[in-house]
C-alpha positions as CSV (number, residue, x, y, z in Angstrom):
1,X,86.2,65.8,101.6
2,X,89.2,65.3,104.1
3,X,91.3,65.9,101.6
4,X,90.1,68.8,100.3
5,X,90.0,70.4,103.7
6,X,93.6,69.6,104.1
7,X,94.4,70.5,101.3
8,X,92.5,73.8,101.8
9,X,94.1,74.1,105.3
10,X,97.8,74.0,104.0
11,X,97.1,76.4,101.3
12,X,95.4,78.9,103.6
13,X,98.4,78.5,106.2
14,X,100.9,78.9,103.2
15,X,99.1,82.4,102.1
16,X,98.8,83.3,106.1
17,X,102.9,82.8,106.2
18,X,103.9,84.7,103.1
19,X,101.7,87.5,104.1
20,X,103.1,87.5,107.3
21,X,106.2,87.9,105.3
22,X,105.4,90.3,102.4
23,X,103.3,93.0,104.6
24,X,106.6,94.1,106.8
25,X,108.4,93.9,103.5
26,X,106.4,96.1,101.5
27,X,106.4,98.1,104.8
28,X,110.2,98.7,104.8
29,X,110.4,99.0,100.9
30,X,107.6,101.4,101.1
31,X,110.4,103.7,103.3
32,X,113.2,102.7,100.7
33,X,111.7,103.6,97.3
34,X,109.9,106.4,95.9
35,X,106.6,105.7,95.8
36,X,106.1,104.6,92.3
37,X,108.0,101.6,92.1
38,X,105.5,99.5,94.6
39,X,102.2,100.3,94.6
40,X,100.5,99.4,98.2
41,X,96.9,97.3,97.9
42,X,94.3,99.4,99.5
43,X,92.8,96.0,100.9
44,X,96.5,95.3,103.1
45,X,95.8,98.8,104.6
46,X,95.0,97.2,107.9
47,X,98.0,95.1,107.5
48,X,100.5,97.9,106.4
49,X,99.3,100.1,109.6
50,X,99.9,96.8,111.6
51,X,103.4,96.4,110.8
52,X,103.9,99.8,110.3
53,X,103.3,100.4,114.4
54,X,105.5,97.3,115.2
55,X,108.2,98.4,113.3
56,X,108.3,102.5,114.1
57,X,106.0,102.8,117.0
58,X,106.5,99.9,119.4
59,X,109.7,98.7,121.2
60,X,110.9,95.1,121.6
61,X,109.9,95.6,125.2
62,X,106.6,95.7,124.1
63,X,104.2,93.4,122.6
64,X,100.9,93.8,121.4
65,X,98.0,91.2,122.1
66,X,96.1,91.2,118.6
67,X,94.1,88.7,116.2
68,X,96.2,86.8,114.5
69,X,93.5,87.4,111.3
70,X,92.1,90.6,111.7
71,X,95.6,92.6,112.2
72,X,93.2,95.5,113.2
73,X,92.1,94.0,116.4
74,X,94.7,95.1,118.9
75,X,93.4,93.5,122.0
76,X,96.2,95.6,124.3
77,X,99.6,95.4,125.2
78,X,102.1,93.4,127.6
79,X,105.2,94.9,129.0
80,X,108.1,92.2,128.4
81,X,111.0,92.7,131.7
82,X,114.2,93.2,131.0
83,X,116.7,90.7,129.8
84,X,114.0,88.0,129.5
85,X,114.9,84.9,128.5
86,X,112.9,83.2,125.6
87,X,111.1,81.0,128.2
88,X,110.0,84.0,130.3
89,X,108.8,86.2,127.4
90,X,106.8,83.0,126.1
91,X,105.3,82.8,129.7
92,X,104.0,86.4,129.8
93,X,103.2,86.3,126.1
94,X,100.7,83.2,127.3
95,X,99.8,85.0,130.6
96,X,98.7,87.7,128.1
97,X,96.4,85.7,125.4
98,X,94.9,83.5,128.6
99,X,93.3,87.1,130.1
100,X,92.3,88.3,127.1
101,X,90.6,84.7,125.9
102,X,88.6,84.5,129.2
103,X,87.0,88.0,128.7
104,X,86.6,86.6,124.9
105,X,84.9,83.3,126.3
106,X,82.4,86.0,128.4
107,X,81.4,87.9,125.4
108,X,81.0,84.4,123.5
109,X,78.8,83.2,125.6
110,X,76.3,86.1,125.2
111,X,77.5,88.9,127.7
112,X,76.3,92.1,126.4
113,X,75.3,94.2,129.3
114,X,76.9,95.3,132.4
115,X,80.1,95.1,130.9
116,X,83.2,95.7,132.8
117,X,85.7,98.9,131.1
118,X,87.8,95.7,129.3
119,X,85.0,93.9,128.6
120,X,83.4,97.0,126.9
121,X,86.8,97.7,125.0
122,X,87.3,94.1,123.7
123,X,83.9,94.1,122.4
124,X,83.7,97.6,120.8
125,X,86.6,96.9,118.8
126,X,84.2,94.3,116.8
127,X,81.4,95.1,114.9
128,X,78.3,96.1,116.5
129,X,76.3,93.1,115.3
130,X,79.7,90.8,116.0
131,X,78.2,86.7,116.5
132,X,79.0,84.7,120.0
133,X,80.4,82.2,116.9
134,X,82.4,84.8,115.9
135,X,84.0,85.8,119.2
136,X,84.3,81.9,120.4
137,X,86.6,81.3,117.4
138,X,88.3,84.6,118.1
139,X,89.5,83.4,121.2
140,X,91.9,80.7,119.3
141,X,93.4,83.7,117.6
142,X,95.0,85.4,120.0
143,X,99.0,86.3,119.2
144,X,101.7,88.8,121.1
145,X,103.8,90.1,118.3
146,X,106.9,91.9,120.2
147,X,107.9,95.5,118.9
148,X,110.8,96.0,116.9
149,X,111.1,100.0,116.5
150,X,114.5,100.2,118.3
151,X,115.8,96.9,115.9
152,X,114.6,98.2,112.8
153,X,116.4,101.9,114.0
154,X,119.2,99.9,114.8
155,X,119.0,97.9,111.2
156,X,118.4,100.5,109.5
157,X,122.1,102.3,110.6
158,X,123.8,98.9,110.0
159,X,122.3,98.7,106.5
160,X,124.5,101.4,105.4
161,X,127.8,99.3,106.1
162,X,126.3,96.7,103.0
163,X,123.5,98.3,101.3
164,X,125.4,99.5,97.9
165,X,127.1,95.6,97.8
166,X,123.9,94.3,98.2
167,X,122.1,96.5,95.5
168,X,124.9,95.2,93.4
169,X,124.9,92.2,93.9
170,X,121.1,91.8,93.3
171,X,121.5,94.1,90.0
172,X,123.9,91.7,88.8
173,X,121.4,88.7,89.2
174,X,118.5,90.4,87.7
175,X,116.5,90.2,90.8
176,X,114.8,93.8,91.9
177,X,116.7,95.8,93.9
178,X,114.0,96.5,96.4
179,X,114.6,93.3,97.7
180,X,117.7,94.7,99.5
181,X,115.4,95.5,102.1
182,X,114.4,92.2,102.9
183,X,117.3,92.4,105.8
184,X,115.1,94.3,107.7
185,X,112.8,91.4,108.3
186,X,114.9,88.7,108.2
187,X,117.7,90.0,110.9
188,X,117.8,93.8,111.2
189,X,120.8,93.4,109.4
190,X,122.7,91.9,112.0
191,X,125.2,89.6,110.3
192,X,125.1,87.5,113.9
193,X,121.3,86.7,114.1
194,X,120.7,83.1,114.7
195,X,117.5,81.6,114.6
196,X,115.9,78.8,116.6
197,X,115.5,76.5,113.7
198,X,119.2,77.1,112.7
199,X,118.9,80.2,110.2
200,X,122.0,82.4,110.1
201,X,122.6,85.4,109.5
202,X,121.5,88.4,106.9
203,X,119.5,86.4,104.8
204,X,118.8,83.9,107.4
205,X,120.0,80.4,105.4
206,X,119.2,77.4,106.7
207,X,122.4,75.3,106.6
208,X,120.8,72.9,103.5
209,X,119.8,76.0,101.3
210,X,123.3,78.1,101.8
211,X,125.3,74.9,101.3
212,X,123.7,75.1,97.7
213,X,125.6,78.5,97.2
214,X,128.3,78.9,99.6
215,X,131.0,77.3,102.3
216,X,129.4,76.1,105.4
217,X,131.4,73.5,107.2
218,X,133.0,73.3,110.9
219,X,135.3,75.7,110.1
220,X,133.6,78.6,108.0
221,X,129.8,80.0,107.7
222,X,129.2,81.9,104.8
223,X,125.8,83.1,106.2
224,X,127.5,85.2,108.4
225,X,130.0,87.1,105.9
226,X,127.5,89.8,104.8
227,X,129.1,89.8,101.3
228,X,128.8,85.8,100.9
229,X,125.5,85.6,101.8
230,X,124.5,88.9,100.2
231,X,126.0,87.2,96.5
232,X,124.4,84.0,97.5
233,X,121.0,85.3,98.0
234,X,121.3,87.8,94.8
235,X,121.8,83.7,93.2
236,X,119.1,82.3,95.4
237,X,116.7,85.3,94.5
């Protein structure tokens, strides 16, 4: 039984992850192409209009408090100051979730009547017959996701400098070329983006996985030549 249930665990996280990943995907690709080439799943609706207001409504100095599984439960928002570091964003972001879980851990314990105006907005945006279970395990759900209108306006103007090389490039391979948006969720396009587990650049290589395709050593990076990594992820594709 253990087993199963981590084995069940890891293949639920795995399908959590690469829907976290394919959702803003067929998001952007969904603005690319016409809309015959990708057909959008009416059961990722909620999903779609979930990434679709991070990415063209909501400004990375923004983030919205939501369920983590229902992408349709936007709890509120949390203004993120100015030139905050990673450590101070993270501290509001957990400010955030902690008010939102204690009005949670009300409702979960049966509070129905003489609601406060939050109160009464948290719970309306479950179902009318919603269980205390329901809304106790909803309180270890609780995400900020940070807008990224202005980065994905911003990406979308750098795309132009390496879109046709990277159409090319993924022609070549035999790999679709609607994958060319997959910039816009990895880095915005920005050849410079660095991630905190050591992921550079467009594509965002680790080290191991662009070493397989390209020069990265002490002296030179291909993850951060857009046309190296560009050819190298047409290969990796």
């Amino acid at each position: 039984m253990f087993v199963r249930d981590k084995k069940n665990n890891l293949v639920n996280f795995c399908l959590a992850g690469l829907t976290a990943l394919l959702v803003p995907l067929l998001l952007v690709w969904s603005q690319l192409a016409t809309a015959d080439v990708l057909s959008r799943p009416q059961a990722l609706e909620t999903e779609i209009g979930f990434w679709r207001q991070v990415f063209s409504e909501v400004n990375s100095s923004t983030g919205l408090v939501h369920d983590n599984r229902h992408l349709g439960i936007v709890y509120g928002t949390v203004v993120i100051p100015e030139r905050a570091s990673p450590r101070q964003r993270q501290r509001v972001f957990n400010q955030a979730k902690e008010h939102y879980q204690k009005i949670l851990k009300q409702l979960a314990a049966g509070k129905r009547s003489d609601l406060s105006p939050e109160q009464a907005q948290v719970l309306a945006l479950w179902p009318k017959d919603v269980s205390n279970k329901a809304l106790s395990q909803a309180t270890e759900r609780l995400r900020v996701q940070q807008g990224l209108a202005d980065r994905f306006q911003q990406g979308l103007v750098r795309s132009g400098l390496w879109l046709d090389e990277i159409e090319t490039n993924l022609k070549q391979a035999g790999v679709p070329q609607g994958l060319a948006a997959l910039p816009h969720v990895e880095s915005s396009f920005d050849p410079t983006a660095y991630s905190h587990i050591g992921a550079a650049g467009l594509w965002q290589f680790t080290r191991s996985t662009g070493k397989r395709f390209m020069q990265i050593d002490h002296v030179v990076d291909g993850r951060r030549d857009p046309f190296i990594s560009s050819a190298a992820a047409a290969q990796l594709l």
